[in-house]
N, C-alpha and C positions, 0 to 999 in steps of 0.2 A: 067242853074244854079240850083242848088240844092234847094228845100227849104223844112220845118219845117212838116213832116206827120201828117195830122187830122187824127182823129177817122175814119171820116167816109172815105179816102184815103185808110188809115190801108185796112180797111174792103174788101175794092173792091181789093186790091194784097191777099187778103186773109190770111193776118196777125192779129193776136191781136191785137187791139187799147191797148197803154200804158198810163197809167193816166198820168194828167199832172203832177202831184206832184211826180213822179216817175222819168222822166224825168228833172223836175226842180233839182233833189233831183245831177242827173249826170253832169248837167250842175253847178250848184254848184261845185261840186268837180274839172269840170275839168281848171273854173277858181281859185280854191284854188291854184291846181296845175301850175298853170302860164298862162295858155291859153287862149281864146278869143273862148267862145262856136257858137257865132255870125258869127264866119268865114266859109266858102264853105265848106272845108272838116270836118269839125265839127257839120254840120248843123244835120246830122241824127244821128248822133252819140247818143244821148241819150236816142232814141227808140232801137234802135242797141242795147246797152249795157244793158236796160230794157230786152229784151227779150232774150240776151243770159245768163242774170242770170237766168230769169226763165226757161230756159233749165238746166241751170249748177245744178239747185235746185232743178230737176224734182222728186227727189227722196222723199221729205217731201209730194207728194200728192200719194203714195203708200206706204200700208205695205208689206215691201220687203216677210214676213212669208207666204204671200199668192203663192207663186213661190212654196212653200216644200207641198201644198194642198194635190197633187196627188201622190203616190209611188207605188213600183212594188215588190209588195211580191215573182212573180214567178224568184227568183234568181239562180237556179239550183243548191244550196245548197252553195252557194259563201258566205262567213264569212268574209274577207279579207278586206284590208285597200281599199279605191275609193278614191281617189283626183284626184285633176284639180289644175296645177300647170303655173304660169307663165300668172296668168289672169291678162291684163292691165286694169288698171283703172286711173281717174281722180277725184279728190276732190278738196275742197276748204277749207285752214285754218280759222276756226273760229277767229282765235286771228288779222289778217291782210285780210282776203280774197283773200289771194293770192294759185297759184296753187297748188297742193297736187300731184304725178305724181309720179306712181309706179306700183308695181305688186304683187300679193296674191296668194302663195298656201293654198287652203282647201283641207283639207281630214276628212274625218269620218268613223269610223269601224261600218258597218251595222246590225243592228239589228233586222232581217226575214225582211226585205223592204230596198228598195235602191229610191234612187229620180234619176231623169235625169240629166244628169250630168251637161247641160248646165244652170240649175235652182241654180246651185253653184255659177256662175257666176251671173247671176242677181239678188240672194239675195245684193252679195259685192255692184254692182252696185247699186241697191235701196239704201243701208245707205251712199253709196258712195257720193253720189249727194245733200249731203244736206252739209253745213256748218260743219267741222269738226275736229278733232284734233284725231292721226294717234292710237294711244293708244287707244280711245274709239270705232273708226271704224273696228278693230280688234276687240277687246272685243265685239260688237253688234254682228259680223258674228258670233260669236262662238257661242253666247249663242241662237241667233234666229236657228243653224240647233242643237244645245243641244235640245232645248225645243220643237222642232215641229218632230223633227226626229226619237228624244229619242232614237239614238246611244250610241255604247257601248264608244266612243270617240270622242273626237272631237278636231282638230288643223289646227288652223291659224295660217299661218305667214303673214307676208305685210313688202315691200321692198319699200320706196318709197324715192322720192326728194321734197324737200320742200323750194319753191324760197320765201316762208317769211324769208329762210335763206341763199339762194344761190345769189337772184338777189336786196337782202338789209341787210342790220343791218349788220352781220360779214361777206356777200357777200362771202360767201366761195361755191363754184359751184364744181360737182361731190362729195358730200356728202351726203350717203344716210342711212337712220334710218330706223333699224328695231324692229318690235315689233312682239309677241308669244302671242298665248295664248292657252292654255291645257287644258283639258277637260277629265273626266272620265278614260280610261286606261291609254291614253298616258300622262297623269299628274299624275298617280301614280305608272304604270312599265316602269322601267326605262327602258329595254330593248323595250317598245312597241315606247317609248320616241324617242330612237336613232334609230329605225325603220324610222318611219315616218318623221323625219327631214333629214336624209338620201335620202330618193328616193324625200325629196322637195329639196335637193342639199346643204343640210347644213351641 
């Protein structure tokens, strides 16, 4: 039979001990919600759910900026748009905490240095991971490879699904929100505009 993980149990499976008040805080909710935290298959549940938020939130104990550190001046004279398109991510709605589930093209026009390409990806990821709402997690990518990259442009998109509105409230499922944000050329020539949204498939 199951029972209730001590601190010092945690420890020896080589997991974080969860406070109690952390746990109490789950068990709470999950009798709001109708249940019996006391019963077998509930029993670990609110260490469980303690440490998979602190995974899902891993992204408030990093600054995502620190990934664009290093760049590579030796370009062979390459000018041209770099995106990473079709990057999946996960987040959580600040408004309900419920999932965020989607994908993000970045591109930027380089300016004498380019970064690695996979460091595109774990900028999104770092702001991904904290509590959020789909408009501002766009707008953070843009502006953190704006300001560390100091490209001649910079564009975000993010495609995502959002079950604070698929799996409640107007429960409407397969509806998915997109948000832009533009930066430098391609927020001012149009032509650099319909470039770049094209090769992300828009």
């Amino acid at each position: 039979m199951s029972s209730i993980v001590g601190p010092d149990e945690d420890r020896s499976r080589g997991k974080p001990p969860v406070p109690d008040n952390v746990q109490d805080a789950v068990r709470t909710l999950i009798e709001w919600a109708g249940d019996d935290p006391s019963r077998e298959g509930l029993l670990d549940t609110p260490s469980r759910v303690a440490r998979a938020w602190k995974e899902y939130c891993l992204g408030y104990e990093e600054d995502p900026a620190r990934h664009l550190d290093r760049v590579f001046e030796e370009v062979g004279g390459y000018d041209e748009i770099v995106l990473l398109k079709d990057i999946p991510f996960q987040s959580h709605c600040e408004h309900h905490m419920a999932p965020i589930i989607g994908k993000a093209a970045i591109a930027y026009l380089p300016n004498n240095h380019v970064v690695g390409i996979s460091k595109l990806a774990r900028v999104l990821h770092g702001f991904a991971r904290r509590l959020q709402i789909q408009e501002r997690l766009t707008a953070e990518v843009a502006e953190c490879i704006w300001e560390h990259l100091k490209p001649h442009a910079v564009a975000v998109v993010i495609e995502a699904s959002h079950a604070c509105m698929t799996a409640r409230g107007v429960r409407t499922p397969g509806v998915q929100m997109v948000t832009s944000r533009m930066m430098g050329t391609f927020r001012d020539d149009e032509r650099s505009r319909k470039e770049v949204l094209s090769l992300m498939g828009y």
